[in-house]
VOBA-1610 file (N, C-alpha, C; in pm, whole numbers, padded with zeros to 5 digits, always signed):
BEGIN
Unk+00082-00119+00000Unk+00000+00000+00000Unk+00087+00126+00000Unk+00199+00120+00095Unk+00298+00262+00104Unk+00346+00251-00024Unk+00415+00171-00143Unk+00475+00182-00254Unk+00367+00216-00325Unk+00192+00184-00339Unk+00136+00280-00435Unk+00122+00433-00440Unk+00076+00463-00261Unk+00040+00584-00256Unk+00190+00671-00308Unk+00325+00590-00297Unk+00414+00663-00348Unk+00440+00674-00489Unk+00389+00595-00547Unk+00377+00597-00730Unk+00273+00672-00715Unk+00192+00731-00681Unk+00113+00827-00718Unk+00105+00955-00677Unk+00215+00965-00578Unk+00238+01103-00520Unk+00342+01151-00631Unk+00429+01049-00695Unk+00528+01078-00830Unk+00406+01108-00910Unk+00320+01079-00935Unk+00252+01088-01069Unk+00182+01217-01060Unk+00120+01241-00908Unk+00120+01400-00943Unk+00165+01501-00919Unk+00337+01477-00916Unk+00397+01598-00958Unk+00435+01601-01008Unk+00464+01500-01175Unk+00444+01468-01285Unk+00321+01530-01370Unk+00207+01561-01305Unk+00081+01609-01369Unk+00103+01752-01367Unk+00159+01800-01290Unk+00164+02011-01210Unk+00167+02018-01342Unk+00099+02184-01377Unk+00105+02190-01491Unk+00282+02281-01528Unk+00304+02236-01582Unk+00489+02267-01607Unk+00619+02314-01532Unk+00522+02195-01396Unk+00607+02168-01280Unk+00656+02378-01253Unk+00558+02415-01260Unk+00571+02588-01236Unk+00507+02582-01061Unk+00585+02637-00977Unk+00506+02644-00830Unk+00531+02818-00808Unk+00388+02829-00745Unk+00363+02944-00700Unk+00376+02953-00566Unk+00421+03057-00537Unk+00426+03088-00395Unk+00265+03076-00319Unk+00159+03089-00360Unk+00020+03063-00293Unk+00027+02930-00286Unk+00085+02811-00427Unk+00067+02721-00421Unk+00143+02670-00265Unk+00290+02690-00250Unk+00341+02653-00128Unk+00330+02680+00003Unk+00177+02761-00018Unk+00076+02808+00124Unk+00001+02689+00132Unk-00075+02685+00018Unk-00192+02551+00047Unk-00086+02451+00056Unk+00035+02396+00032Unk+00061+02273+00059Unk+00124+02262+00227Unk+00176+02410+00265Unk+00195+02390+00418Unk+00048+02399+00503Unk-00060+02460+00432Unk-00181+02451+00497Unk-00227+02301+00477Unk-00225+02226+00375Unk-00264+02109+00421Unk-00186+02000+00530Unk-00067+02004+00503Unk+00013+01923+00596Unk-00023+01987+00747Unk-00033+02130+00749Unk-00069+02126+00937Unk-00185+02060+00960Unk-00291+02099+00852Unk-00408+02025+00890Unk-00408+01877+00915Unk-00346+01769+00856Unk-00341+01666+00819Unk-00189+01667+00924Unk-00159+01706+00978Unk-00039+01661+01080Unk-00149+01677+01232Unk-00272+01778+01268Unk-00304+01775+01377Unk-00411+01698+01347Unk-00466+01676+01254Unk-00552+01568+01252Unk-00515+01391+01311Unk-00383+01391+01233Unk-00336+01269+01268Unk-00300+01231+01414Unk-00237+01328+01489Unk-00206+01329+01566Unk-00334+01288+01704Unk-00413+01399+01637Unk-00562+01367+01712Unk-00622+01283+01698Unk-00645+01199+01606Unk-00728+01075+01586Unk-00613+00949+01649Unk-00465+00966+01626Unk-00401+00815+01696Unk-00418+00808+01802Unk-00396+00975+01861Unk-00405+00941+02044Unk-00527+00904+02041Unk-00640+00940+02011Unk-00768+00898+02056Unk-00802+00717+01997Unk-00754+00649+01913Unk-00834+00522+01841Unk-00630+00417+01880Unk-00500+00531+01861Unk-00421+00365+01858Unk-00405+00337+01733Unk-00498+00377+01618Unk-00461+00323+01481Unk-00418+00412+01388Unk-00324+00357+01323Unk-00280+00389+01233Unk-00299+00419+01101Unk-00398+00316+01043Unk-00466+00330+00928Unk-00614+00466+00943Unk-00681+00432+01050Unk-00760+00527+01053Unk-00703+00685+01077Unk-00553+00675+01130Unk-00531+00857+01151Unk-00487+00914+01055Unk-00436+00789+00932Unk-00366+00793+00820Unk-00525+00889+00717Unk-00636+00797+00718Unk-00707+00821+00615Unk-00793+00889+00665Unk-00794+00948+00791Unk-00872+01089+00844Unk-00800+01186+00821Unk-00693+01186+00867Unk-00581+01303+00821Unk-00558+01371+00679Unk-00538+01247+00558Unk-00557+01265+00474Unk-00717+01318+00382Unk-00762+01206+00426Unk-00895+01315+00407Unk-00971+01430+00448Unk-00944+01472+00562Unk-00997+01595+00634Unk-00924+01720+00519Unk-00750+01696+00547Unk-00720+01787+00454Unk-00744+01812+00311Unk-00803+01702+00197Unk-00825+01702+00101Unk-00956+01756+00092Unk-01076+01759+00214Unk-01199+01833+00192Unk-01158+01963+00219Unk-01088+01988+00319Unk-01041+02158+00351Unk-01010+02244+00213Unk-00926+02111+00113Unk-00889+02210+00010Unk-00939+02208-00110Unk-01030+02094-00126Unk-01180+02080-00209Unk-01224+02215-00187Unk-01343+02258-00066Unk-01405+02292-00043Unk-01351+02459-00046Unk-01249+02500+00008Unk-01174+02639-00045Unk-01192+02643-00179Unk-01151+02553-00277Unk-01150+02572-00387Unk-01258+02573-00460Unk-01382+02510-00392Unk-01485+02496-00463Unk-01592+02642-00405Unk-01566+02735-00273Unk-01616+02855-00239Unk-01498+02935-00317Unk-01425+02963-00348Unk-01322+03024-00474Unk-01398+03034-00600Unk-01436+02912-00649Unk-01498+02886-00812Unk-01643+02897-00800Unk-01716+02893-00710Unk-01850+02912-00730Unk-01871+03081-00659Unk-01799+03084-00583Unk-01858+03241-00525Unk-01750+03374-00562Unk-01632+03329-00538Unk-01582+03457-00544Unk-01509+03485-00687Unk-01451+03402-00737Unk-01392+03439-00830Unk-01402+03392-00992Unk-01486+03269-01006Unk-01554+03169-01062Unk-01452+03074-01162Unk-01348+03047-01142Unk-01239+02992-01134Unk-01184+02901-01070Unk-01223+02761-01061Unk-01156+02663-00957Unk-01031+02644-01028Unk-00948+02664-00929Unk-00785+02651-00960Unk-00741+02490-00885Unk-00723+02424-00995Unk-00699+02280-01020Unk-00544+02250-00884Unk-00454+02369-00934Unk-00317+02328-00881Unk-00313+02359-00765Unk-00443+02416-00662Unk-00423+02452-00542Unk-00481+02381-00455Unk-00553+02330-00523Unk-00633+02185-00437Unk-00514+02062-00492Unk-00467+02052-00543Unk-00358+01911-00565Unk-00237+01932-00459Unk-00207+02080-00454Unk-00110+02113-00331Unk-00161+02079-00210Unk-00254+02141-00201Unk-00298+02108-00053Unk-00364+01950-00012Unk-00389+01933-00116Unk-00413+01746-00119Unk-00221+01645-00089Unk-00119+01707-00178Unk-00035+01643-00165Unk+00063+01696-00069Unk+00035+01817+00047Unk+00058+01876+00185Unk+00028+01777+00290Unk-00096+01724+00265Unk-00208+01638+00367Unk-00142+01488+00334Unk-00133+01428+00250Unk-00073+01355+00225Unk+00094+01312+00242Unk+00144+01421+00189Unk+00323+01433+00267Unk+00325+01398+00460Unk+00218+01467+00494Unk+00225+01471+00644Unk+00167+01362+00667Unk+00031+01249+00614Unk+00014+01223+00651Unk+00093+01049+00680Unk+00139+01059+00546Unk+00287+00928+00521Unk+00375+00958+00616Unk+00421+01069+00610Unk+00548+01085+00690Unk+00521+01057+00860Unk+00379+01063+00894Unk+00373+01040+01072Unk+00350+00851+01038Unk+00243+00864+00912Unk+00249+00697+00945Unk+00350+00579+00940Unk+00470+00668+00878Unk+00553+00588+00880Unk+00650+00604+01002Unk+00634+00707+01096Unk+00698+00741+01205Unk+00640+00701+01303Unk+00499+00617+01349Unk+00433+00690+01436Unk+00431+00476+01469Unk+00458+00452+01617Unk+00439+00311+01647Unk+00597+00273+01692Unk+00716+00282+01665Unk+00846+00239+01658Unk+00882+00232+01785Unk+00799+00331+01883Unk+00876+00350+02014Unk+00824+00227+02120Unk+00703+00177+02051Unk+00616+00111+02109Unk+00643-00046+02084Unk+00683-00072+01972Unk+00738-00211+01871Unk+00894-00217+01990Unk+00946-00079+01976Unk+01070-00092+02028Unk+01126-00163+02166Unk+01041-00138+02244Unk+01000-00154+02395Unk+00948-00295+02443Unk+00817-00319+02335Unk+00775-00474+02334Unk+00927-00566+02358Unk+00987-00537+02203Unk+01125-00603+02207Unk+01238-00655+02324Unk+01214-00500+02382Unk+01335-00500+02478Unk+01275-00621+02600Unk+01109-00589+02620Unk+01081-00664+02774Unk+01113-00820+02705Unk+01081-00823+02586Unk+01044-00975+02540Unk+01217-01011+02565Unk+01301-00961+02537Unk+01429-00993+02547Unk+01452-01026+02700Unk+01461-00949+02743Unk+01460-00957+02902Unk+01400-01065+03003Unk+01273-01121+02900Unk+01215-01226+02990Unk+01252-01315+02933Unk+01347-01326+02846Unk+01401-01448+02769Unk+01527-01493+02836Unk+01613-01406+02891Unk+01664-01414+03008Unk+01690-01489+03121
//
């Protein structure tokens, strides 16, 4: 599962349109990763899992930047801008790989040590 979501995090920044980044764009992508970093954070302490803080995290931030983009294109400016919702989708996503792959080690680590110890 981690090697697809990473062939497809290549594929869309392969898609940007001529790999051109805007400085707004590198707002929405630090706005999605905080979102999707306190999300995660909030849902493991509360559930323990990993998969669920993974795909709350990730999704909370991908509606945050849906939904900006979709009050952008319907109300204010009538323009949904494609590359600012993919930033802030692949913000939410950067953060949310990077805790799931961080987040459990200290805990695996520790099991280890007692299991060693009572082997003893």
């Amino acid at each position: 599962m981690k090697i697809i979501i990473t062939l497809l995090a290549f594929a869309f920044f392969n898609l940007s349109l001529s790999q051109v980044t805007l400085e707004d764009d590198g707002l929405h992508f630090a706005v999605g990763a905080a979102i999707s970093s306190g999300t995660y954070a909030l849902v493991y302490s509360k559930t323990k899992s990993k998969s669920k803080a993974f795909w709350y995290s990730f999704g909370l931030s991908s509606l945050a930047g849906f939904s900006k983009e979709f009050y952008d294109g319907n109300i204010i400016s009538g323009k949904f801008d494609t590359s600012e919702l993919v930033a802030t989708m692949l913000g939410g996503l950067t953060a949310s790989y990077t805790f799931n792959i961080f987040t459990g080690k200290q805990k695996k680590k520790k099991l280890e040590e007692e299991l060693a110890l009572l082997n003893l």
